[in-house]
N, C-alpha and C positions, 0 to 999 in steps of 0.2 A: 438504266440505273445510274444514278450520281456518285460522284465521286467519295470515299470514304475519307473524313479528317484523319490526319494523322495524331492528331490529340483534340482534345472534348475536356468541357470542365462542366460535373451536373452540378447544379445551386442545389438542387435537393438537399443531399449530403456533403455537400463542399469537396467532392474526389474531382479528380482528373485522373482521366481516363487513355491511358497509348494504345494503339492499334498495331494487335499483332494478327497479322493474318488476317484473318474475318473476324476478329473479335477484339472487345473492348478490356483491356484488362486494366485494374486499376497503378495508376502511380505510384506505389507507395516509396519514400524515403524514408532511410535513416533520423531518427530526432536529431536533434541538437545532441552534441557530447555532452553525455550527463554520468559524471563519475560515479553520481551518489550511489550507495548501496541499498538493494532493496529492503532486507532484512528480515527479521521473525515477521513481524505485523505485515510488513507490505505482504510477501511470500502464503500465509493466512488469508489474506483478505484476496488476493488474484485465487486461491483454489476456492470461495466463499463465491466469488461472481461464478467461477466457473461452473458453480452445480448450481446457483439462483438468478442471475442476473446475465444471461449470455450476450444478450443485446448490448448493454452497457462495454461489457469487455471486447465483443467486436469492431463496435468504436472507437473504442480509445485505441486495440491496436491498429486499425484502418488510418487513425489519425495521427499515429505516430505518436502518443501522447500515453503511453500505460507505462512504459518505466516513469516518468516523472510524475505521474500519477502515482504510481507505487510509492517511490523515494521521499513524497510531499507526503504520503498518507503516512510510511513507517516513522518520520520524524516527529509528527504530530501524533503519532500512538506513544512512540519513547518517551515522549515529553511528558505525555498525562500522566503515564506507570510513573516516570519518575518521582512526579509532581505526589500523587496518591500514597507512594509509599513514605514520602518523606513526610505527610501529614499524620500518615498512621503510624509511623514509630514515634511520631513527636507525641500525637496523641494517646500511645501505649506506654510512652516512658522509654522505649529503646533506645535507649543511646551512648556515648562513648562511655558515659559512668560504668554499667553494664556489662559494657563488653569487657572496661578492664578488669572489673569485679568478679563476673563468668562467662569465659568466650559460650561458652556451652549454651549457656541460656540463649548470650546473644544471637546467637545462628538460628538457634530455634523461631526463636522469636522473631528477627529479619526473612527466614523462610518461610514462614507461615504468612508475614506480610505480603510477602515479594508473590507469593501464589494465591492469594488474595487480590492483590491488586491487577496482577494479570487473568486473573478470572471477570472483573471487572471492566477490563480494556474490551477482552473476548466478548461480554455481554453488551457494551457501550457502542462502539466503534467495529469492530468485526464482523457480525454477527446482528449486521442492521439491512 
């Protein structure tokens, strides 16, 4: 019997492989320091692969690449909501006139957008 590497890199999957024992276990490292925070959407969208997409998510964690996948995805979900609600209140009329004339209304009104447009990130982006 030949001698066993003490490390193997498969092209298949791009891992690299150490040798504990009789067996190949894979490499994996830490990412790169990545501060960013996951957030609502990222947090959503990792338990969304978890019940539909496992393959995907075993990947990205094998590759070390799911937090900044997460943190690139939650920024790019923040962005759209933000972007959606500021067209909808424009396009509703909510605005500071509003709020100073009836906080009352304005909350309503901002709330119902704000849940509105996260219904819409949920259906866009989430839930694909």
């Amino acid at each position: 019997m030949s001698e066993l590497k003490q490390r193997i890199h498969d092209n298949t999957n791009g891992l690299d492989y150490v040798l504990a024992g009789d067996y190949y276990i894979p490499a994996i490292e830490l990412p790169e320091n990545d501060d960013r925070r996951i957030g609502k959407w990222g947090r959503m969208h990792r338990a969304y692969l978890e019940e539909t997409n496992q393959p995907l998510l075993n990947h990205l964690i094998m590759t070390g690449k799911l937090h900044t996948y997460l943190a690139d995805f939650n920024e790019q979900a923040q962005e759209r909501c933000q972007l959606i609600i500021q067209q909808m209140a424009r396009a509703e009329g909510v605005d500071e006139d509003l709020k100073r004339r009836s906080q009352w209304e304005w909350i309503q009104a901002m709330n119902s957008i704000v849940s509105r447009a996260e219904e819409i990130i949920r259906n866009e982006m989430i839930y694909v």
